[in-house]
C-alpha positions as CSV (number, residue, x, y, z in Angstrom):
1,X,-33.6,1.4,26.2
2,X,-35.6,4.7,26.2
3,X,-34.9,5.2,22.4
4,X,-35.7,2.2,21.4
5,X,-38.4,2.1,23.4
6,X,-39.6,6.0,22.3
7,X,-40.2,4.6,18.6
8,X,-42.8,2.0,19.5
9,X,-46.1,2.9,17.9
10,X,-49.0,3.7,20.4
11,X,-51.1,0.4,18.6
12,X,-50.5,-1.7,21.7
13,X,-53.0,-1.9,24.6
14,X,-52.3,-1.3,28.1
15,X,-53.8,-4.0,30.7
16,X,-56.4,-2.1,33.3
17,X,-53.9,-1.6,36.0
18,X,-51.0,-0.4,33.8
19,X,-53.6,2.0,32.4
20,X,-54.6,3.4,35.9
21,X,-50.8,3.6,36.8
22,X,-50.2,5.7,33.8
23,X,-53.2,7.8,34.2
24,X,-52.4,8.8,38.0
25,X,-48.7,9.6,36.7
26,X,-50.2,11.5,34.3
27,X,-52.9,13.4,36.6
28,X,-50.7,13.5,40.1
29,X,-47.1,14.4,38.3
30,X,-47.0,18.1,36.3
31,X,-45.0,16.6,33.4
32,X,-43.4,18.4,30.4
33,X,-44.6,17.7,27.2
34,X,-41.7,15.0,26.5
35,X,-42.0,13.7,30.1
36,X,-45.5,12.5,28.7
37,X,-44.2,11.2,25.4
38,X,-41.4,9.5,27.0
39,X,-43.7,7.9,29.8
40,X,-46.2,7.2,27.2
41,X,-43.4,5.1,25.0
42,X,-42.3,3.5,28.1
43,X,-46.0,1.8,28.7
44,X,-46.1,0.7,25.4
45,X,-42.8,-0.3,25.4
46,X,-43.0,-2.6,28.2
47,X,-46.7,-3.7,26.8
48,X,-45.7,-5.3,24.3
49,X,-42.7,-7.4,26.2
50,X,-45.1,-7.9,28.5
51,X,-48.1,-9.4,26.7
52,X,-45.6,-11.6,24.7
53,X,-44.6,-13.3,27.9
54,X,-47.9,-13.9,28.5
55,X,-48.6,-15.4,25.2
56,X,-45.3,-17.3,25.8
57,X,-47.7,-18.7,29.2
58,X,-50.8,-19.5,26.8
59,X,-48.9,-21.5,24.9
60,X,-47.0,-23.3,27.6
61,X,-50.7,-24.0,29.4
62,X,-52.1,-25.5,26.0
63,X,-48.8,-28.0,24.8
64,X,-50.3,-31.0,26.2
65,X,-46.7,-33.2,26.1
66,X,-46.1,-30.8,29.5
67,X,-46.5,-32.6,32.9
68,X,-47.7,-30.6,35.8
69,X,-44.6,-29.9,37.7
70,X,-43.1,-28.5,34.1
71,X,-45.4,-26.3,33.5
72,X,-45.6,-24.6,36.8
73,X,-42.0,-24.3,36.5
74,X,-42.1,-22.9,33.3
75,X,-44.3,-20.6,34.3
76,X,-43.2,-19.5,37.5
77,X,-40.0,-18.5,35.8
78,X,-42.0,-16.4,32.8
79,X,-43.8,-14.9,35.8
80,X,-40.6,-13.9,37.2
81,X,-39.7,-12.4,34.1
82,X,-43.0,-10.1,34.1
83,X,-42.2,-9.2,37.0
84,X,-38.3,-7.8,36.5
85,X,-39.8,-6.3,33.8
86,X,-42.0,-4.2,36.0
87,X,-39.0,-3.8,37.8
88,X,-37.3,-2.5,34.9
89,X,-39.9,-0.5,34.0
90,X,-40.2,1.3,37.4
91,X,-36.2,2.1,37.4
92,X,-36.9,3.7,33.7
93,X,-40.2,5.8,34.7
94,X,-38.1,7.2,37.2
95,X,-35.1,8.4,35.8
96,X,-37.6,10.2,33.5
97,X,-38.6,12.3,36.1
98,X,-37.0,15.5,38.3
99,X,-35.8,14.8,41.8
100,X,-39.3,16.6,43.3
101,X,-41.1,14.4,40.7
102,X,-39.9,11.3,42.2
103,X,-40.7,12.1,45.6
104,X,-44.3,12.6,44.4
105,X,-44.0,9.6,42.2
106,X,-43.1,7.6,44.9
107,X,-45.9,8.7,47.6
108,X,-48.6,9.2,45.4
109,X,-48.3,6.5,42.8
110,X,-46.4,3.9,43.8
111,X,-46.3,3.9,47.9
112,X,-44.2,1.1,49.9
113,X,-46.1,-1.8,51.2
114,X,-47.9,-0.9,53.9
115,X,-46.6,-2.4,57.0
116,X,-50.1,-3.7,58.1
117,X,-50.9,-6.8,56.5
118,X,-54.9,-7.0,55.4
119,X,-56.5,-8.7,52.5
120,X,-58.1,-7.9,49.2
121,X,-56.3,-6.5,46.1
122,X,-56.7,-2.8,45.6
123,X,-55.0,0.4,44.9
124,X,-52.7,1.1,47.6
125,X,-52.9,4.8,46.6
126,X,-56.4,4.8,47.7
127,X,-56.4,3.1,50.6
128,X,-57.3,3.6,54.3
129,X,-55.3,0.8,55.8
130,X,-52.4,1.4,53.2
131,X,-52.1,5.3,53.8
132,X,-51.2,4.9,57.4
């Protein structure tokens, strides 16, 4: 996956969140120069699957001959797809990294759920309630 993925041309566009993710590997993580290009490639990568599933959505939300309860089937299941792919994605950043750089990938970039349920969606990095 991380070859293919390596090849992909930099012409896709990262959403906001997946651009901040990248951005605090990038600034939190000391990297070598191929960690970068391989996490870089791996953004894209994923990008692109990603915005094709939700074109896959737009579609489904504009056919008319769709009922309701089809629909929100439909998509529930494409959303499940984004979200393996995130999974994927994850699992892939990581075995990029060094043992030491996964530690700090894990407590400064991605951190568990917090324990502490409170509203409003944010960047659990950053966070007050989250941190504890």
């Amino acid at each position: 996956m991380l070859l293919t993925v390596s090849k992909i041309g930099n012409s896709q566009e990262l959403s906001p969140a997946d651009e901040r993710k990248k951005g605090t590997i990038f600034k939190e993580i000391d990297l070598t120069p191929q960690q970068e290009v391989m996490i870089d490639s791996l953004f894209t990568g994923y990008a692109l699957e990603l915005n094709a599933i939700d074109t896959r959505i737009d579609s489904l939300e504009a056919d008319p001959k769709l009922t309701e309860d089809q629909l929100l089937v439909r998509i529930n299941v494409l959303n499940q797809e984004k979200k393996d792919l995130k999974e994927v994605r994850e699992l892939d950043i990581k075995s990029v990294l060094r043992p030491e750089q996964v530690t700090l990938y894990d407590e400064k970039v991605a951190p568990q759920k917090p324990k502490v349920l409170h509203f409003g969606i944010h960047n659990r990095a950053d966070c007050n309630v989250c941190d504890k």
